[in-house]
Steps between C-alpha positions, in 0.01 A plus 500: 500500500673813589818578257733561835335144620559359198886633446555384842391125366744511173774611731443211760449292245850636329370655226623815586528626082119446490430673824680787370344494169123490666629807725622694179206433304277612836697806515391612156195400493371702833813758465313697843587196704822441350742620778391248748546183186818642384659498840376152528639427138864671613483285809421183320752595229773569714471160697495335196838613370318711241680847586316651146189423605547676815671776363235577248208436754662783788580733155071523448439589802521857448371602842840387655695534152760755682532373836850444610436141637304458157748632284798306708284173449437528134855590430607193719258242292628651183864451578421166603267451183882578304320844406790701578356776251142478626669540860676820430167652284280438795770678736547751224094568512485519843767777564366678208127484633677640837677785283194647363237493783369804520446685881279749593698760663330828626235533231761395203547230368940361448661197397700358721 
């Protein structure tokens, strides 16, 4: 059985912890096809009042790592987690990823 099928079973059948142990072991076993299982992990883990969980599945995806809405929505499940500190480091990461992006301006390259 598929692991999404199969997640989607624990949950219905409230086993939500095992679901989103099957989707974290998934996600490092076939790390290309992890984005897709640790969105469904976050999901899972959010709806399951596990705010971690979620938290640390959004904060692997690196693809959306520094999205606003990303960043906003890790910050949100940390504070809720009682990760007050782990909050402010993820904001602090994000403004200082935003700080040193580099732009290509007429042939030269400055930090903004």
């Amino acid at each position: 059985m598929p692991t999404l099928l199969q997640a989607a079973v624990l949950v219905r059948e409230n086993k939500a912890a095992k679901a989103e142990e099957l989707l974290g072991q998934c996600a490092e076993k076939f790390p290309e096809k992890s984005k897709l299982v640790l969105l469904a992990r976050a999901q899972i883990a959010a709806s399951a009042s596990h705010p971690q969980v979620a938290a640390e599945s959004l904060s692997q995806i690196t693809d959306i790592q520094h999205f606003p809405a990303t960043v906003a929505t890790i910050v949100a499940l940390k504070e809720r987690a009682g990760d007050n500190d782990g909050a402010a480091a993820v904001l602090d990461s994000a403004i200082n990823c935003g700080m040193v992006k580099k732009k290509r301006l007429h042939g030269y390259t400055r930090r903004l």
